[in-house]
C-alpha positions as CSV (number, residue, x, y, z in Angstrom):
1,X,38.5,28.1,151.3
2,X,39.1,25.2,153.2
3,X,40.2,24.6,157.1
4,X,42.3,22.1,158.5
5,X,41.6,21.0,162.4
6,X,43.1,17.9,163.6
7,X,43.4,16.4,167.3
8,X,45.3,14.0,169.1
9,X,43.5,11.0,170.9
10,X,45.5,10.2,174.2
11,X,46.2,6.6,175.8
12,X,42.9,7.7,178.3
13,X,40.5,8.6,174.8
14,X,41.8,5.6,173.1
15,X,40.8,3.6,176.0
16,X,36.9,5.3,176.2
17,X,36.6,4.0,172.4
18,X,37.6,1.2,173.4
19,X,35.0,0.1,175.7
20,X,32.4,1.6,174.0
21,X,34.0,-1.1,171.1
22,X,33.4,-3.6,173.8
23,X,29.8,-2.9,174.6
24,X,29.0,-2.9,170.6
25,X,30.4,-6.1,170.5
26,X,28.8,-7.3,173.4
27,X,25.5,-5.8,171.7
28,X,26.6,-7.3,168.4
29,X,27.5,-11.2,170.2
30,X,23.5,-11.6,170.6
31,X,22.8,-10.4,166.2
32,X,23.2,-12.5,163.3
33,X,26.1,-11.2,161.2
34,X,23.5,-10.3,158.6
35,X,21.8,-8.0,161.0
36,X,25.1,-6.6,161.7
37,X,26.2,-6.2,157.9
38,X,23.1,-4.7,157.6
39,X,23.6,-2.5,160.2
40,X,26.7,-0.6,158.6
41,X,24.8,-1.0,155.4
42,X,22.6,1.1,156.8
43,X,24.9,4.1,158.3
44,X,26.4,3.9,154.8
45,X,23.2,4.7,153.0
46,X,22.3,7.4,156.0
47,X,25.5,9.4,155.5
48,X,25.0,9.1,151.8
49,X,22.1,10.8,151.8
50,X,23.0,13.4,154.5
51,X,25.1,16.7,153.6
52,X,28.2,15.2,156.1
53,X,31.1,17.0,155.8
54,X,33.7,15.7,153.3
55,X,36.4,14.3,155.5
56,X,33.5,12.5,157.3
57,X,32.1,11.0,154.0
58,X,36.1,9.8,153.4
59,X,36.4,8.0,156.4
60,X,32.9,6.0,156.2
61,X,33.5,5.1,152.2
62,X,36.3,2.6,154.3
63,X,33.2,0.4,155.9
64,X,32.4,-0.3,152.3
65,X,35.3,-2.0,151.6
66,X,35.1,-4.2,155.4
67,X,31.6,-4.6,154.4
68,X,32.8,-5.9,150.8
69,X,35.8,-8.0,152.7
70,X,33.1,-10.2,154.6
71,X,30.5,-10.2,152.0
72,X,33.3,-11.1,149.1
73,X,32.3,-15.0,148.1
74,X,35.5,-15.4,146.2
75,X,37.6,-14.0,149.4
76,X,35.7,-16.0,152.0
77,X,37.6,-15.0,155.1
78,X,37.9,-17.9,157.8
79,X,35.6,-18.4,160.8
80,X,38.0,-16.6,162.8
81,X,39.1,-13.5,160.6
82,X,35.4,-13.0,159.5
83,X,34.9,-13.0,163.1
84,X,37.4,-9.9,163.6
85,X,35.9,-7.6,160.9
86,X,32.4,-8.5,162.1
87,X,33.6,-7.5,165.4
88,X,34.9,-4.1,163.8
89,X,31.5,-3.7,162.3
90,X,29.6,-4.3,165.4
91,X,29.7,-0.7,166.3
92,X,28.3,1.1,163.4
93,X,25.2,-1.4,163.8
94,X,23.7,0.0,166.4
95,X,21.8,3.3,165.8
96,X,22.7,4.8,169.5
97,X,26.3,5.2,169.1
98,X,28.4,7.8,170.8
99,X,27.2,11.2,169.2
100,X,23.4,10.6,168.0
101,X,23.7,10.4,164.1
102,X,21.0,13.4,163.4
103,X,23.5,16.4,164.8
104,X,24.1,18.4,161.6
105,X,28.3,18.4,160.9
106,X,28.6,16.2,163.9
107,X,27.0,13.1,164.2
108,X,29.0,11.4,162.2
109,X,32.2,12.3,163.6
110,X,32.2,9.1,166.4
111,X,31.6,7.1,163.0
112,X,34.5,8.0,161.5
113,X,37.0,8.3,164.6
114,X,35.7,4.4,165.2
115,X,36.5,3.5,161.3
116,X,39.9,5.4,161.6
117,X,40.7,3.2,164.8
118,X,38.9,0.2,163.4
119,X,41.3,0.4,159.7
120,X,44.5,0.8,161.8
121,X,43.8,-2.4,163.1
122,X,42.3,-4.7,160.5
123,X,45.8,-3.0,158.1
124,X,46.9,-6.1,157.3
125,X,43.5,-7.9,156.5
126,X,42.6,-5.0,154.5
127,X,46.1,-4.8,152.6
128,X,45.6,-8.6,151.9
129,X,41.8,-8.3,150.6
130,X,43.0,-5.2,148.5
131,X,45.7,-7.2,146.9
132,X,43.0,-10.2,146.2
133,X,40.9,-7.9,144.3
134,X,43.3,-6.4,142.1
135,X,44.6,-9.9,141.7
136,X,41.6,-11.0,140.5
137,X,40.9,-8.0,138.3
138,X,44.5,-8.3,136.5
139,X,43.6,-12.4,136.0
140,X,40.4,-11.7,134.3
141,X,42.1,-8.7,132.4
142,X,45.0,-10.6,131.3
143,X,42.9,-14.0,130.5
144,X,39.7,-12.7,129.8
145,X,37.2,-15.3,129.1
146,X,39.3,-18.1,129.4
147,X,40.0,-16.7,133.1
148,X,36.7,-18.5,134.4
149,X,37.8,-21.8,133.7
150,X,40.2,-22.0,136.3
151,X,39.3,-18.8,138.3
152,X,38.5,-20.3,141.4
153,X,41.6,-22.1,141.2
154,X,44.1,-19.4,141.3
155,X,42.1,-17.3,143.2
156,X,42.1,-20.1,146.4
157,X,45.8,-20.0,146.0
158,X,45.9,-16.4,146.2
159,X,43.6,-15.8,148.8
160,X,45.5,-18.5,151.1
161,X,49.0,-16.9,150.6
162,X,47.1,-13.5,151.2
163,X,45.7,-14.5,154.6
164,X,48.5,-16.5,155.6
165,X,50.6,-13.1,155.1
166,X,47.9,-11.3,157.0
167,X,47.8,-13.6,159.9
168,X,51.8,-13.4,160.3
169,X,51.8,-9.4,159.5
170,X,49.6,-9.4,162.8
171,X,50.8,-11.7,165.0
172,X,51.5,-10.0,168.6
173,X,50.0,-6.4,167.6
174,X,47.6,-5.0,170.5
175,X,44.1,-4.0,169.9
176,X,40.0,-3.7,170.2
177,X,39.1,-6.3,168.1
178,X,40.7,-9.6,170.5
């Protein structure tokens, strides 16, 4: 049997995560973005190895692809958009976050509302580094061996349509991550 409970975050609760967004990134300003990779590295591996509920374990598996998006050589996001997703990741680096991780069924939860938040906002950055990967993966499928040659070519073309689509896609959209 399963049970479905959902709740509605107002203007005044979206606000709250908000600054608590703020004071991560504040936090975050002063680590080296390794540290802060390594940081939702880390809640990754913890909620791995916990018994969080399922739609708790849904919503982290999304860090793994932000994670992926900065870490991705072939992507390499510009200063400015690396700076964005770093910023999204800057909360699940530190330990003390919102509801204390250890709380059996619960401690998670602040984890996931943040990623929910944090994947409504980076859409368009995520949608483009989606497309880039299944790009590539259809280029090496379709040329195999012969795709390594001139990889890195079509793969700089690519990725430079693909961020110049997600730079217009969010052009004059609100959110945490300015």
């Amino acid at each position: 049997m399963s049970l479905r409970i959902s709740f509605d975050l107002d203007e005044s609760d979206l606000k709250h995560f908000q600054l608590i967004m703020e004071e991560a990134r504040k936090t975050a300003g002063r680590m080296a973005p390794e540290d802060i990779v390594a940081g939702a590295e880390h809640l990754l591996k913890d909620v791995a190895e916990s018994s969080a509920p399922g739609f708790i374990v849904d919503r982290i598996r999304k860090l793994r692809l932000m994670i992926d998006m900065i870490s991705d050589v072939e992507w390499r996001l510009p200063h400015q958009d690396a700076a964005r997703v770093l910023n999204a990741l800057a909360y699940f680096s530190n330990p003390e976050d919102l509801i204390p991780d250890h709380i059996p069924g619960l401690g998670f939860l602040d984890d996931a509302i943040m990623i929910e938040l944090v994947v409504r906002e980076l859409k368009h950055e995520i949608e483009a580094y989606q497309d880039f990967c299944d790009f590539r993966e259809r280029s090496v499928n379709e040329r195999g061996q012969k795709a390594d040659v001139s990889r890195a070519g079509w793969l700089q073309d690519r990725r430079k349509a693909l961020q110049s689509r997600m730079r217009r896609r969010r052009k004059g959209l609100p959110g945490l991550l300015r």
